[in-house]
N, C-alpha and C positions, 0 to 999 in steps of 0.2 A: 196684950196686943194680939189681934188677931194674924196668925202665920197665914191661913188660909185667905183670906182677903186677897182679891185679883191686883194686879200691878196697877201701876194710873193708867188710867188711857192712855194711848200715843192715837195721833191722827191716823185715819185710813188712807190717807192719802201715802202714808209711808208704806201700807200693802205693797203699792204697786212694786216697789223694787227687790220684793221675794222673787228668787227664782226656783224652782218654776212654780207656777202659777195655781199650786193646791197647797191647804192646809188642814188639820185638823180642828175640830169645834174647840178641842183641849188648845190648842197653838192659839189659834185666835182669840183665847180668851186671854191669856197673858199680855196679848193687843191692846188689853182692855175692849174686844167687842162685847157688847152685853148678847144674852137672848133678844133682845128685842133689836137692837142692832142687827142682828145676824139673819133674823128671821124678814126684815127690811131688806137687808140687800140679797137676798136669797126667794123673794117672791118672783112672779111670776112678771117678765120681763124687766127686772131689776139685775143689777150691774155683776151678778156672781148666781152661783146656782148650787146645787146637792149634785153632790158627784157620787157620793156613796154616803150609807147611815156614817153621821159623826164624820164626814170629811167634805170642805166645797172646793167651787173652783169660782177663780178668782177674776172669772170673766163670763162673759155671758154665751160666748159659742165654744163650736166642738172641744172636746178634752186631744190635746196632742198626745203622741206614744210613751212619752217621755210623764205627761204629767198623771197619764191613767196607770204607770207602773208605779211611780208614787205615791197615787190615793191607793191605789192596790194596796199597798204595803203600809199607808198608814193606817188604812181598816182594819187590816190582818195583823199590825204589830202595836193598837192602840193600847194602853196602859189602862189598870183600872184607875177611878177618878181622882181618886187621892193622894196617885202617881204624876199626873195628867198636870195640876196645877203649877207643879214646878219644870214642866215639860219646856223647853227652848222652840221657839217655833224654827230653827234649825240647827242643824246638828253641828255640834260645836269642836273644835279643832282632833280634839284628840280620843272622841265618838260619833265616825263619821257617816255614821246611820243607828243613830240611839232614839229616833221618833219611831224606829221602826222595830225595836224592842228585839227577838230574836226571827224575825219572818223575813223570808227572803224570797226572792223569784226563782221558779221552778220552771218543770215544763218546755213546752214548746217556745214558752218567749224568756226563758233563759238560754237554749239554745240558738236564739238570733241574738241576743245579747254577747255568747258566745262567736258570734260570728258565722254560723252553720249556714251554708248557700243552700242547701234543701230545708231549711224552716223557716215560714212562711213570715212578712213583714207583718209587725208589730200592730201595726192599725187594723191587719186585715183577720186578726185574732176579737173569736167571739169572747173566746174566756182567757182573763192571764190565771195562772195558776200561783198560787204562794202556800206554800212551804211553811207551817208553823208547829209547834209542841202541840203533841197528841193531847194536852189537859186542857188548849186554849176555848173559851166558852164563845165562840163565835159561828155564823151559818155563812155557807157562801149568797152570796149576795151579787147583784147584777153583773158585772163584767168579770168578778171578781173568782173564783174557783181555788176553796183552801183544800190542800193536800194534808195532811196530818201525820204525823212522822214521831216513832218511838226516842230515834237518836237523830239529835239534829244536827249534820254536818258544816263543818265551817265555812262560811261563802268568800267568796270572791268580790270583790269589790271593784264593779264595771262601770263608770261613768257617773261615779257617786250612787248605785242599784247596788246592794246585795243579793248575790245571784248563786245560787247553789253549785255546785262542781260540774262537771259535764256529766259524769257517769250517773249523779243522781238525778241530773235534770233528764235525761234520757230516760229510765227508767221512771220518771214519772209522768213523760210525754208518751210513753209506747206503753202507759194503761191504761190510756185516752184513745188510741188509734186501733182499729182495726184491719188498716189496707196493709196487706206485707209487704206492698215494693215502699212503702213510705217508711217501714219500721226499717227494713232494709238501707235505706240509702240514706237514715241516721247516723244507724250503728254503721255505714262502709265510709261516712267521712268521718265518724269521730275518730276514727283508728286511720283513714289513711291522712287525716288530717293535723297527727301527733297529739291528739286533745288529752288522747287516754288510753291505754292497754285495754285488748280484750277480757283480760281478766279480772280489771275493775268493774267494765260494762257488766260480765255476765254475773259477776258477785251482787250486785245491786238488784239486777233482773230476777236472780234468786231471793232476796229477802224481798223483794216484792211480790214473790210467787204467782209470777209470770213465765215461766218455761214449762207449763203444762197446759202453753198454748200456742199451736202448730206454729200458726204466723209469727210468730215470736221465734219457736223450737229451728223454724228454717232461715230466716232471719241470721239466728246465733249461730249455725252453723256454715254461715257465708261469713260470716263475722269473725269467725274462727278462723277459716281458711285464709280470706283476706290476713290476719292479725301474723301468721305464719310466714305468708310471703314475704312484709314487710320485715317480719324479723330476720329473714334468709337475704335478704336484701343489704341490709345492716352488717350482717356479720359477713358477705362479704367485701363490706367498704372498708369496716374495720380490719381487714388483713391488708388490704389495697392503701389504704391510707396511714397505717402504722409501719409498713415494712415486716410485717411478717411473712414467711417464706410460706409461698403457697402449698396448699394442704389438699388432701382429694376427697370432693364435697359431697358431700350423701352415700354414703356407701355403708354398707354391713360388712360386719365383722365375722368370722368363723373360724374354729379351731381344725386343722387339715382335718380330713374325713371325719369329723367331728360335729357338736350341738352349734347351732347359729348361735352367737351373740347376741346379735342387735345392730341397729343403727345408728348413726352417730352422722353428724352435721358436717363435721368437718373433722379429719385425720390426718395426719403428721405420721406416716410410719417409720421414717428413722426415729425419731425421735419417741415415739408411742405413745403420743399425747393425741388425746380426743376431745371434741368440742358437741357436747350436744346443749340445743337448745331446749328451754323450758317453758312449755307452750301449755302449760297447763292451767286451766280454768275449773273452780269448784262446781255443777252440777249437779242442781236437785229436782224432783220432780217426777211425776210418774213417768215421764217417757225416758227418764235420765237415770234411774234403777236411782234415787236417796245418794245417801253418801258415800255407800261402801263403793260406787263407780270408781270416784274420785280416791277414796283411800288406797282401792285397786291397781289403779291408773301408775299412784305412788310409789305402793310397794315393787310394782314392775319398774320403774327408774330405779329403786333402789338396788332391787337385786342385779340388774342387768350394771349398776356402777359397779357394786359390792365383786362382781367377776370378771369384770375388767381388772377389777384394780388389782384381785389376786394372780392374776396372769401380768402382772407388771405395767401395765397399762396407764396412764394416769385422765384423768375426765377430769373438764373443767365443765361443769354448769353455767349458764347463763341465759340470763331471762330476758323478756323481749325490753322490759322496763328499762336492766340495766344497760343494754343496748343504746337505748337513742336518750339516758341520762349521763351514762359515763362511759362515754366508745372508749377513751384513753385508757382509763384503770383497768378495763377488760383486757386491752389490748396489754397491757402490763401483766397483769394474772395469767393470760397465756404465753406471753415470752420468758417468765420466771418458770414455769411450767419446761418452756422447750430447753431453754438453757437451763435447769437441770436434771434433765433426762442424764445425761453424759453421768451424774453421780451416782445414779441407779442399778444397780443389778439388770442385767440384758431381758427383756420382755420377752417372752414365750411366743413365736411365730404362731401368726395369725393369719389368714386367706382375707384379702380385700375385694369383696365385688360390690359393683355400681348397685346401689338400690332402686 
């Protein structure tokens, strides 16, 4: 018995109730369409067309947003042929995009897919990008624009579209773009729009080795600054809205006619509890001194906690992430924090000025 043998025909009359309206050469065979079939309804004012090599469309006018991010994806995620044969011409309950192998949508029209009001609608994109394994044996081809990617992150699943995360779609739209107020007003909705932490965007932007490029470099540092506010925002909702007793905000620390401390977010001085936040993002790149910045960066949180804490002091860390994922538990870590100060040995007086 032949296994490889194509299934029986079924009529093409039953095409029509695919939705949406492309498929692959591999799909359509399972249809039982022949070559000669295919290559009939696919000439030149006949009832389907070539949308891309190996995938058509199943009508004679324009490709809609929806069915070009589909061909997109099933050129980019086609199977070799010996895969292809038992391929479902749609994806079946519990592989809810397995025609499209591991390629997803990237780029600029993953972020409308995300919903981004600064990237630009779907139709009016010359290229969609998709996202595929660095080994895959394919060229970009007309609408179509493959990104290629060492490690390939796990998508999202938008409207039956597999779509990359935001912080990699970002990073793979702002390798495409050169204007800074458009890289800018990416990265100032993805963060003011809860999509992502700064410190995901700038991590991605690095292994893309993209921060040793100004538009970019200035860009991230509006993106920083914005990522800050928002976290200084949070933590004081989070006092506001737990019943924590108000703390005195931004202020440094010092020992009487003594070395400055440091800063600290937020301070409790009966109690000697400090809140600083952690706003830090890894930085590489020539304009960003490699890694020892960021180790740098480190060791100065550390030692600046490490002498608080031997002056009796106590620091709670917290990061912008755990902020706007778990305001409660924070808010829990620093009331366990103020309520047991009272067990501690009395804190070594400290000078509070406004920062």
């Amino acid at each position: 018995m032949n296994h490889n043998a194509p299934l029986s025909p079924l009529p093409l009359h039953h095409l029509s109730h695919i939705r949406p309206r492309v498929l692959s050469t591999a799909q359509l065979r399972t249809h039982g369409v022949s070559p000669a079939d295919l290559g009939a309804h696919c000439r030149p004012g006949g009832p389907w067309q070539q949308l891309l090599p190996g995938v058509c469309l199943l009508h004679p006018g324009p490709p809609t947003s929806e069915e070009r991010l589909h061909g997109a994806l099933l050129y980019a995620g086609r199977p070799p042929v010996r895969e292809a044969r038992a391929m479902p011409a749609q994806p079946g309950a519990g592989e809810p995009h397995a025609p499209y192998a591991d390629a997803m949508i990237t780029g600029l029209a993953a972020l409308t897919l995300h919903r981004f009001s600064s990237a630009p609608p779907l139709l009016t994109l010359d290229r969609i990008d998709v996202l595929v394994p660095r080994t895959r044996r394919l060229r970009s081809v007309g609408f179509v624009r493959l990104v290629r990617g060492a490690a390939m992150p796990t998508p999202q699943l938008i409207t039956g579209v597999p779509v990359a995360p935001v912080a990699r779609a970002l990073a793979d739209a702002v390798a495409q773009l050169t204007e800074a107020g458009a890289v800018r007003r990416l990265l100032t909705e993805a963060v003011r729009g809860g999509h992502c932490e700064p410190a995901a965007i700038v991590r991605e932007l690095t292994h893309a080795r993209l921060l040793n490029l100004p538009h970019v470099v200035d860009a991230v540092d509006s993106l920083l600054a914005e990522g800050r506010a928002i976290a200084e925002d949070r933590l004081y909702r989070l006092v506001a809205e737990h019943g924590l007793p108000a703390p005195l905000w931004n202020v440094d620390l010092r020992l009487p006619g003594g070395p400055h401390l440091g800063g600290v977010d937020a301070y409790w001085p009966d109690h000697a509890v400090a809140v600083e936040l952690d706003t830090r993002a890894p930085r590489q790149g020539p304009r960003q001194g490699s890694r020892q910045d960021d180790d740098g960066l480190w060791s100065e949180y550390a030692r600046k906690r490490e002498h608080l804490e031997r002056l009796g002091i106590t620091v709670v860390h917290i990061t912008p992430r755990k902020l706007r994922d778990s305001a409660e538990q924070q808010a829990a870590v620093v009331r366990t924090a103020l309520m047991a100060s009272d067990d501690r040995d009395p804190a070594a007086y400290v000078v509070v000025l406004p920062r």
